[in-house]
C-alpha positions as CSV (number, residue, x, y, z in Angstrom):
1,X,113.9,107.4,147.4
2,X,111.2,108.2,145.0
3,X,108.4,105.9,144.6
4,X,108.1,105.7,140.6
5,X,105.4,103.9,138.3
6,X,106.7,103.1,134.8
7,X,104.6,101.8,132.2
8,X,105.6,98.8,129.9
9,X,103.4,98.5,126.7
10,X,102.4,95.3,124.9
11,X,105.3,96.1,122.1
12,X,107.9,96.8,124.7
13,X,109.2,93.6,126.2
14,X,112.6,94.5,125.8
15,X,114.2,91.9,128.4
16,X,118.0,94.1,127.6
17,X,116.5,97.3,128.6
18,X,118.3,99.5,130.7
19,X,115.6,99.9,132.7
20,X,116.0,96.1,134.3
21,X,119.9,96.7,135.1
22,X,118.8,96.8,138.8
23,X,116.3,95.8,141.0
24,X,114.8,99.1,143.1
25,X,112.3,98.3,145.8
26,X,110.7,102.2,145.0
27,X,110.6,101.2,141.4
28,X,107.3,99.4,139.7
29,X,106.6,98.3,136.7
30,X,102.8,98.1,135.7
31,X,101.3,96.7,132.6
32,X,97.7,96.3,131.0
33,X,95.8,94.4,128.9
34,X,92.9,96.8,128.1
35,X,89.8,96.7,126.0
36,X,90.9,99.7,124.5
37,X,93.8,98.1,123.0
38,X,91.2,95.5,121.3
39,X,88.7,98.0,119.8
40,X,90.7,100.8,118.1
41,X,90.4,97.8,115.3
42,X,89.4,94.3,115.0
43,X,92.5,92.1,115.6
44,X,93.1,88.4,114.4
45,X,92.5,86.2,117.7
46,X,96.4,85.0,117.1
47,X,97.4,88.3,117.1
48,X,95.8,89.4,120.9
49,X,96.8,85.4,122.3
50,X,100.4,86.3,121.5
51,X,100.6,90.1,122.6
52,X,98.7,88.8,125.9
53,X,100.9,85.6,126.3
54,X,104.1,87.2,125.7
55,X,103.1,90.2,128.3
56,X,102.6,87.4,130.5
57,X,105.7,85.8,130.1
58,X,107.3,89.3,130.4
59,X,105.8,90.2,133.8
60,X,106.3,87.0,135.3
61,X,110.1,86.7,134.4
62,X,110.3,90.6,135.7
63,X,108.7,89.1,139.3
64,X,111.1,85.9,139.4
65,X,114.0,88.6,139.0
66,X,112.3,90.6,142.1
67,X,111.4,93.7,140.2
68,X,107.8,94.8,141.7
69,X,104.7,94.4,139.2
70,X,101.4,95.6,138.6
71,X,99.7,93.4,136.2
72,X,96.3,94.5,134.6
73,X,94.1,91.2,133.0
74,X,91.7,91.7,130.8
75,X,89.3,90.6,133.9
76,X,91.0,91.6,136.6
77,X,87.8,93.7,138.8
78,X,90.1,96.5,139.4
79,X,90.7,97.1,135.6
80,X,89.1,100.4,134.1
81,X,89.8,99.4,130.7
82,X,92.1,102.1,129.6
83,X,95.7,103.2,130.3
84,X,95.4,106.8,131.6
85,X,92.3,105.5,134.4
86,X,94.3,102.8,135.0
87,X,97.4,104.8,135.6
88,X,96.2,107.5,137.5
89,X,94.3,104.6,140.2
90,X,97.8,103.6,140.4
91,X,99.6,106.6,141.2
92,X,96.9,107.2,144.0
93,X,96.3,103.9,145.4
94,X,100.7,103.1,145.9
95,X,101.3,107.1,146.3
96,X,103.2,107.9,143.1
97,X,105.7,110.4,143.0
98,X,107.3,109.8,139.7
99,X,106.0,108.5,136.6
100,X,108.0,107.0,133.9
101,X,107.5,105.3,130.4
102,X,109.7,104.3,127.3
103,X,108.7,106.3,123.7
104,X,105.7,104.3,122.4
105,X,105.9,103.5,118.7
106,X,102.6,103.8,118.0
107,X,101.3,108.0,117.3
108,X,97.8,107.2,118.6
109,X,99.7,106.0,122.0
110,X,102.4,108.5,121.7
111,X,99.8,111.5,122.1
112,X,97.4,109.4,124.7
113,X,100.4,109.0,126.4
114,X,101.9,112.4,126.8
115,X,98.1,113.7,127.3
116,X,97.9,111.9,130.5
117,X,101.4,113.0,131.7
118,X,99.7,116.7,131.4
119,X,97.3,116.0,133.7
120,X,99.6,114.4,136.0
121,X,100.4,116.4,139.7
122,X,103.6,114.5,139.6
123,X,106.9,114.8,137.8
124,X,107.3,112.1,134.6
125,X,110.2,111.3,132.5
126,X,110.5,109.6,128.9
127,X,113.1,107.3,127.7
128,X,114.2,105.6,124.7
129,X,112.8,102.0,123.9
130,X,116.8,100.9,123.6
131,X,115.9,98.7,120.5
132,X,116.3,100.3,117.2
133,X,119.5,101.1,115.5
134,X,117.8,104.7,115.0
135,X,115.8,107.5,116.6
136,X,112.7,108.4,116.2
137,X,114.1,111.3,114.0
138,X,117.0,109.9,112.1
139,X,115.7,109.1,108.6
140,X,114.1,112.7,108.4
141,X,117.1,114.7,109.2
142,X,118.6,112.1,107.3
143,X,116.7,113.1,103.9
144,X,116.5,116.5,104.9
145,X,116.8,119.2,101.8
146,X,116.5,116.0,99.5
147,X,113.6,115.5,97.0
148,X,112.8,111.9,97.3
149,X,113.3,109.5,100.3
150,X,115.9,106.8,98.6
151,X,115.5,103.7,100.7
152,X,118.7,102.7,99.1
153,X,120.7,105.9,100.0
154,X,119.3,105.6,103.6
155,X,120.3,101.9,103.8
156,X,124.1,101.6,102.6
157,X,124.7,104.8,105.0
158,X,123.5,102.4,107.9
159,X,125.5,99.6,106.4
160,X,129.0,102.4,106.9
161,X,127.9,103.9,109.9
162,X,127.7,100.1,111.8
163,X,130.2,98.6,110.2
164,X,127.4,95.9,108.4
165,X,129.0,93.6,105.8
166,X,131.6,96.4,104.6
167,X,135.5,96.9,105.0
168,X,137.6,98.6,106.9
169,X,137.4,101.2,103.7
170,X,133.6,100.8,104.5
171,X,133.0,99.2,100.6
172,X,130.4,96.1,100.7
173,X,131.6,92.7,101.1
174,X,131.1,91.3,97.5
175,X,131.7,94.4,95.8
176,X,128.3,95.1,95.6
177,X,125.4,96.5,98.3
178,X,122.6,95.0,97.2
179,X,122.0,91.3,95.4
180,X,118.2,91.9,94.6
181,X,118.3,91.1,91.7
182,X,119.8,87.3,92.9
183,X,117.1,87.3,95.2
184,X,113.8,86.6,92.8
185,X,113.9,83.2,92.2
186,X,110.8,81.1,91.7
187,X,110.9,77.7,94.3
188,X,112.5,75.4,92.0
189,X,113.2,72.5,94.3
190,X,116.7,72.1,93.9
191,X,116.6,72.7,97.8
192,X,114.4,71.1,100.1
193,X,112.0,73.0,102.2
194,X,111.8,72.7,106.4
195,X,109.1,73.2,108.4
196,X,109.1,76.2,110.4
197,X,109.8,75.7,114.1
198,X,106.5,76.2,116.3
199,X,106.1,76.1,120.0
200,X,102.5,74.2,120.2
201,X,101.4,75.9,123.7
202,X,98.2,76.1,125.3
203,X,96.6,79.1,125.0
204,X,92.6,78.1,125.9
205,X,92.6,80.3,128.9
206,X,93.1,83.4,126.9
207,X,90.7,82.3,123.8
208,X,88.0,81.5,127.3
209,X,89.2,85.0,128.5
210,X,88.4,86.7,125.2
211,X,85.1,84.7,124.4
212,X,83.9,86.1,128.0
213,X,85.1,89.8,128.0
214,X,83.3,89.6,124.1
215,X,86.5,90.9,122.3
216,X,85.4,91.1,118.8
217,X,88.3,89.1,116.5
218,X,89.0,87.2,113.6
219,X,90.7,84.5,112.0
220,X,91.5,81.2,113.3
221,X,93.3,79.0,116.2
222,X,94.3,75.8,117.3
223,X,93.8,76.9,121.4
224,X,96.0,74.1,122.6
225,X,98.6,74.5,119.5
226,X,99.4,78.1,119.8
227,X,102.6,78.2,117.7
228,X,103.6,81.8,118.4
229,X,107.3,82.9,120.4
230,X,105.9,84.2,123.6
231,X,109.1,84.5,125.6
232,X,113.0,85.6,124.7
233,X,114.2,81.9,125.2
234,X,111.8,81.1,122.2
235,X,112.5,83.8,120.3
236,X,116.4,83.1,120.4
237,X,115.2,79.4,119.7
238,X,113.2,81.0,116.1
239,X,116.5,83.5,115.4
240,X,119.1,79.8,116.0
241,X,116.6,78.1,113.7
242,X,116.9,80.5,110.7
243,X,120.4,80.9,110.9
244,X,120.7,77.0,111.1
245,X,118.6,76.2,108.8
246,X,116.8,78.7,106.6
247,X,119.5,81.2,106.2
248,X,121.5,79.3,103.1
249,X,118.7,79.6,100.7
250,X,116.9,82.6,102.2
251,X,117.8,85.2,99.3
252,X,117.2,83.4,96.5
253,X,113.7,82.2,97.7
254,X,112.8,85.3,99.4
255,X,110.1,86.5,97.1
256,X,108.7,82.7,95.8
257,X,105.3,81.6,96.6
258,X,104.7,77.8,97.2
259,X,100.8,76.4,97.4
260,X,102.0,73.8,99.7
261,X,104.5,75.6,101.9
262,X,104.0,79.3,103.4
263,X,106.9,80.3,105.1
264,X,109.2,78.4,103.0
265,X,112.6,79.9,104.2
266,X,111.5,83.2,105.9
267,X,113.1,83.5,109.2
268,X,109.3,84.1,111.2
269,X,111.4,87.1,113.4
270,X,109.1,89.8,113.0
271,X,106.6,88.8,115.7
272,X,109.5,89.0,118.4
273,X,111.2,91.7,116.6
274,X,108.1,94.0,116.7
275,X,107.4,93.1,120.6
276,X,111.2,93.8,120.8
277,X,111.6,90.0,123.2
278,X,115.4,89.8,120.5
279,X,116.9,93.3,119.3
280,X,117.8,94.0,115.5
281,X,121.2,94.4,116.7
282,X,121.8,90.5,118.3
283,X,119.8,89.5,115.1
284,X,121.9,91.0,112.8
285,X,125.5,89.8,114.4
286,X,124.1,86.1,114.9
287,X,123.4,86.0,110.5
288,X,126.7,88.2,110.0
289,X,128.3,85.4,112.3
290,X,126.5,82.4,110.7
291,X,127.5,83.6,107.5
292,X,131.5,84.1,107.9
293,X,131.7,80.4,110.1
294,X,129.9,78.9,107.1
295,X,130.8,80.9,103.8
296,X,131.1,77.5,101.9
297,X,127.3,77.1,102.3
298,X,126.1,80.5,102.4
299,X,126.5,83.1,100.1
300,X,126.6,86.9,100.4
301,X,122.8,87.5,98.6
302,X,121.5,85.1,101.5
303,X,122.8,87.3,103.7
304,X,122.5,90.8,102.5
305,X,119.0,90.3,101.5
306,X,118.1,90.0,105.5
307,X,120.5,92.6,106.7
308,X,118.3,94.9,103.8
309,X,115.2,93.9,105.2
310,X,116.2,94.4,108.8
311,X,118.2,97.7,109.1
312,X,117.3,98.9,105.9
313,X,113.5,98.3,105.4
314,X,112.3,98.1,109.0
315,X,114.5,101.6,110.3
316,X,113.5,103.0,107.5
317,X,109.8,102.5,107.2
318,X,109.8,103.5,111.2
319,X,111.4,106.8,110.3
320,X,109.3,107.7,107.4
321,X,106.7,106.8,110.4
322,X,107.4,109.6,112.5
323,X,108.6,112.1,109.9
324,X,104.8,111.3,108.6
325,X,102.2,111.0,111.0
326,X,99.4,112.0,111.4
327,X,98.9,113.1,108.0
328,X,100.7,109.9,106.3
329,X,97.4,108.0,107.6
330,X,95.2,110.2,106.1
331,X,96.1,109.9,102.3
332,X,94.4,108.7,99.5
333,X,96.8,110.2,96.6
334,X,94.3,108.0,93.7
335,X,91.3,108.8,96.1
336,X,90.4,105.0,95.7
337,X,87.1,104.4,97.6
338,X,85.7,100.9,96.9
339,X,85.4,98.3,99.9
340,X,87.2,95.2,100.7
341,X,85.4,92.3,99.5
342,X,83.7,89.8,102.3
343,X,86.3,87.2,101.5
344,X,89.1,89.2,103.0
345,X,87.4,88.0,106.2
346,X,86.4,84.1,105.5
347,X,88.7,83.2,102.4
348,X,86.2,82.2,100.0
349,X,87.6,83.1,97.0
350,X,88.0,81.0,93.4
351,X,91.7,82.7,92.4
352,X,93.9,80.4,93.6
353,X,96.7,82.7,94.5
354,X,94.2,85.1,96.6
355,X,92.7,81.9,98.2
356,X,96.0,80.9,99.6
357,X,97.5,84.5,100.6
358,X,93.8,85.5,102.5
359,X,94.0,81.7,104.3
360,X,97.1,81.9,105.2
361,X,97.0,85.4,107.0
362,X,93.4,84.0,108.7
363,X,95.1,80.6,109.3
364,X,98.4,81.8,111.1
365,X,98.0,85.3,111.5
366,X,101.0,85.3,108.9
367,X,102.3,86.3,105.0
368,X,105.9,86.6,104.1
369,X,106.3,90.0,102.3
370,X,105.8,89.2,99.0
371,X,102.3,87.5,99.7
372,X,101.1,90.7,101.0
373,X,102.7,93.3,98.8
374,X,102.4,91.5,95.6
375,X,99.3,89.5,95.6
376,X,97.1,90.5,98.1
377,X,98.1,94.2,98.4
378,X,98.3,94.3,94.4
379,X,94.8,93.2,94.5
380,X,93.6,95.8,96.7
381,X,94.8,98.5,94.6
382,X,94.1,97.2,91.4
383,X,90.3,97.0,92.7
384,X,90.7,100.7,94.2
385,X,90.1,99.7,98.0
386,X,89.5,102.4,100.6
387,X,92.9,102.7,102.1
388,X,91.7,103.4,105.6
389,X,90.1,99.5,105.0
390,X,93.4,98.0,103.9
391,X,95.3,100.0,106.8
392,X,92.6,98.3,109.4
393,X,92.6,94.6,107.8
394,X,96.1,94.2,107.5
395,X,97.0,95.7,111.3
396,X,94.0,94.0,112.4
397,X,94.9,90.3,110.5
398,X,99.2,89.9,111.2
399,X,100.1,89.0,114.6
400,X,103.7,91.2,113.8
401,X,101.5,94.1,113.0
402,X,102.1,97.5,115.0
403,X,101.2,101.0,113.5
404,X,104.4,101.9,112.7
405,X,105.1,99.2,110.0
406,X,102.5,98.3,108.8
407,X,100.8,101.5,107.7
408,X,104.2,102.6,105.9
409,X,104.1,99.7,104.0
410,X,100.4,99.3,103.6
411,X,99.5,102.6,102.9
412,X,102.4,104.0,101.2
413,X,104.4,101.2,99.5
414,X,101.4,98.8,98.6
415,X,98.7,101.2,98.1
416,X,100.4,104.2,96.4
417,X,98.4,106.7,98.4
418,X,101.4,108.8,99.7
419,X,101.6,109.4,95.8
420,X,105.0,107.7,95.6
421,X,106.9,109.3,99.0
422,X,108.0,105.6,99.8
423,X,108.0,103.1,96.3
424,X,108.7,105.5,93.6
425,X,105.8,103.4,91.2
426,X,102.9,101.1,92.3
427,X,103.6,98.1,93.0
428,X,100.6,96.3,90.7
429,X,100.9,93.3,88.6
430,X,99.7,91.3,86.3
431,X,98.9,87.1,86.4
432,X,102.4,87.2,84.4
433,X,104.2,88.1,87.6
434,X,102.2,86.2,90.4
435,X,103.0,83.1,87.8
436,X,106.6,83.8,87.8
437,X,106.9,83.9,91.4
438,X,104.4,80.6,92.4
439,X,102.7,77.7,91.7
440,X,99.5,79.3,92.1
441,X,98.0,79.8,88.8
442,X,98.4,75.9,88.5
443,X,94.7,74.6,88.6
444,X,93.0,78.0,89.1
445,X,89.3,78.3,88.3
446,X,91.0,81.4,85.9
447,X,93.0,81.4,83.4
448,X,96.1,83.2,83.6
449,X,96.5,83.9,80.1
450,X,93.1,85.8,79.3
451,X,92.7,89.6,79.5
452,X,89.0,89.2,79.0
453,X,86.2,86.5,78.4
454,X,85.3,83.7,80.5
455,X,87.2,82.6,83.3
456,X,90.1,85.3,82.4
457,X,92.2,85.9,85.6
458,X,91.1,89.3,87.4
459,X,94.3,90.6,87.5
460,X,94.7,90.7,84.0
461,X,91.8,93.0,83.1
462,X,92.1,95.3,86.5
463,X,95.7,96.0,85.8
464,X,95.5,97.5,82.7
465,X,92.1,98.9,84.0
466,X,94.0,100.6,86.9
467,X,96.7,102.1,84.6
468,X,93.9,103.1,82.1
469,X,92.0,104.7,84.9
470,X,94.9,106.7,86.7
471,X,97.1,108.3,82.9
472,X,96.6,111.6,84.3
473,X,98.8,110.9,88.0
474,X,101.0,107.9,86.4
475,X,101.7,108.7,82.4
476,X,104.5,110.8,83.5
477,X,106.0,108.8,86.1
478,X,109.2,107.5,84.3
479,X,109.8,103.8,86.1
480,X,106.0,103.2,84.3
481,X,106.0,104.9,80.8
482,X,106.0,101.6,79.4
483,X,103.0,100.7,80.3
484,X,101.6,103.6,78.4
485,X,103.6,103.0,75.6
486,X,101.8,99.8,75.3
487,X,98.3,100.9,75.9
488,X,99.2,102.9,73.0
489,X,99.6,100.4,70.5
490,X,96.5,98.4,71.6
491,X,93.7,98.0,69.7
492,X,90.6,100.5,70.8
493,X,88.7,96.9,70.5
494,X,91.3,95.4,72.6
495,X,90.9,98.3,75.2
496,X,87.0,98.5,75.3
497,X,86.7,94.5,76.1
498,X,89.7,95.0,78.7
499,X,87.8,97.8,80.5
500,X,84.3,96.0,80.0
501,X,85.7,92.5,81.5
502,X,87.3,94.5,84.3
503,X,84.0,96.8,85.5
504,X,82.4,93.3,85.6
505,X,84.9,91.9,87.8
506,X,84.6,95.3,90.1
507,X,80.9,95.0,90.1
508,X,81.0,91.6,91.7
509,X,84.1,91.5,94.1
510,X,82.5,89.4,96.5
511,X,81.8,86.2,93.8
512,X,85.1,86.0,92.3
């Protein structure tokens, strides 16, 4: 038999993998933690805790079912820091004859990885992940000859080609395939809010292991508390939780922004999603399930709203992914150049809504959507930040962050620099919306309804700043003539002490 090495990365803890069907005395598995892994950017300390305690988990469930491991810590003498001298001291030291890893969703990987199969004297082979509904290559052959890369188009032909929430004549369930519009409710109260279920485990031998190796991190933890799914059995124990107990009023809370409550009744999946410990798939059918043994309770805009986000949104955004790179991480389509403020690091910041949405990423490693697309995202780009910045802060500050995600939505949908390839329009807003949506604005050191003059909320000036600054890539964009309609009509007074309040704000980013 030959003696084969295959590789496991930190994302890949796929317990349902083919790969683990049988036990194979010739087969082993080898994982790393590596300092190379911690920095390509500077990660929230929640974020490397979980990756490392979850890989943990991983390898040590692997051992109990006798599969053979190699596991790298961060200390371990042995370790040379990297994946490919790591490998290769394998493959000599056990007398490799076969080399073997699953398709890494990360480019930078992806090349390192194939790079070092190059240079290998033995033969390799590549599989699938087994996790996503798609390939790699599905949503570019998909849009292939078409102008524009329709989310929407891409997401009910998923919904007929599973059989999601459609008939046997493949039509939606509620004559209808998407309830967004149902799903914008501010919090109201008319429902009461649950905590979110956290697994308080002690994690103060990795935050020791960290402080010794010197890993350079941010953001905060609770060692002994660490709330974060590290294992399947929790992560099935999060997925039962939202379908219990979240899922009825999911939808029509989904994008509502609470001062005292920040997950309100978001189903905290994406963590063990993203390091692949439950599959889309078994998520999917558990809510589909849910749904049709409690229809009285829960409605079809609970439910399609998920399903959307799940194998619309997340296949989606990974397609657009591979179709992209490396180019997609390169663009700067409004060639914004400004830096993050220092608050994006320590959350000192007066506006209420910014204060909450920076401390709760640097608190929990954690922002539903809407928090980091509409308030802290909006801000970014209404201040012109350098995307590469906003890229690095928001992989670097969300423990479900992994390339392949989060540069698609960062990047392309919340900073407009793929010129509108993913969101048609930028998504920027005024104090009007982030009003709407939350209690924020309620006892803010600015007032929401001032353009200009003292204390006037930041976003009110910058937005109308940004669209000001950026008529000559946006006037013609038809989702935003509005806007330019309305600039239009304004005052040249009204304009000047817009622009004038708005340059003072952008001159001093790091005191509002």
């Amino acid at each position: 038999m030959t003696k084969t090495l295959r590789l496991i990365l930190g994302d890949q803890l796929n317990h349902q993998h083919s790969w683990f069907n049988k036990k194979d005395s010739n087969v082993t598995y080898i994982m790393m933690e590596v300092m190379q892994e911690q920095t390509y950017v500077k990660h929230h300390i929640q974020k490397i805790v979980g990756f490392f305690m979850a890989m943990r988990n991983f390898a040590e469930e692997l051992t109990k079912e006798n599969h053979q491991i190699i596991y790298y810590k961060l200390d371990d003498k042995n370790n040379l820091q990297n994946f490919k001298e790591n490998i290769q001291q394998e493959i000599q030291n056990h007398s490799i004859e076969k080399f073997e890893y699953q398709l890494p969703d990360e480019y930078r990987l992806d090349e390192q990885i194939k790079n070092i199969c190059k240079e290998l004297d033995i033969k390799f082979a590549v599989y699938e992940t087994e996790h996503f509904y798609t390939k790699r290559e599905d949503v570019k052959d998909f849009f292939s000859g078409k102008k524009q890369y329709l989310m929407e188009t891409f997401y009910r032909d998923m919904r007929k080609k599973h059989h999601i929430l459609v008939t046997k004549d493949l039509e939606p369930f509620g004559d209808k395939w998407n309830f967004d519009h149902e799903n914008r409710k501010k919090y109201d109260g008319k429902y009461p809010l649950k905590a979110p279920l956290l697994f308080k485990k002690d994690a103060s031998d990795i935050v020791k292991l960290l402080d010794d190796k010197k890993v350079q991190h941010f953001g905060k933890i609770k060692p002994k508390e660490f709330p974060y799914p590290t294992s399947r059995k929790e992560a099935l124990k999060i997925l039962n939780y939202f379908c219990e107990e979240l899922l009825p009023n999911f939808g029509r809370y989904e994008d509502a922004m609470l001062k005292e409550h920040h997950t309100l009744f978001h189903s905290c999946l994406s963590f063990s999603l993203n390091l692949k410990m439950i599959s889309p798939k078994e998520v999917i059918n558990q809510v589909i399930d849910t749904w049709q043994a409690n229809k009285k309770e829960i409605d079809i805009a609970q439910v399609e709203g998920f399903v959307r986000q799940v194998i619309g949104w997340r296949e989606y955004m990974r397609g657009i992914y591979w179709d992209q790179m490396p180019s997609f991480a390169t663009k700067n389509y409004l060639n914004n150049d400004n830096d993050l403020p220092s608050w994006f690091w320590d959350g000192k910041v007066k506006m209420n809504c910014l204060k909450h949405c920076i401390n709760n990423s640097l608190d929990y490693a954690y922002a539903h959507h809407i928090q980091r697309l509409m308030v802290i995202g909006n801000f970014a780009l209404l201040i012109g930040a350098k995307p590469k910045e906003v890229d690095d802060w928001y992989l670097g500050v969300y423990a479900d962050a992994v390339e392949w995600v989060q540069i698609t939505n960062t990047r392309g949908m919340s900073q407009f620099a793929d010129g509108g390839l993913i969101g048609s329009k930028p998504y920027v807003a005024s104090a009007n919306y982030i009003n709407k949506m939350s209690n924020y604005c309620k006892g803010c050191s600015y007032d929401k309804d001032k353009r200009y003059g003292e204390n006037a909320c930041p976003f009110n000036s910058l937005y109308w700043n940004f669209y000001i600054k950026h008529e000559d890539k946006l006037k013609k964009n038809p989702r935003i003539g509005m806007m330019y309609r309305l600039i239009e009509k304004m005052e040249k007074s009204e304009i000047e002490s817009i622009l004038k309040q708005a340059d003072i704000y952008l001159t001093n980013l790091n005191s509002l």
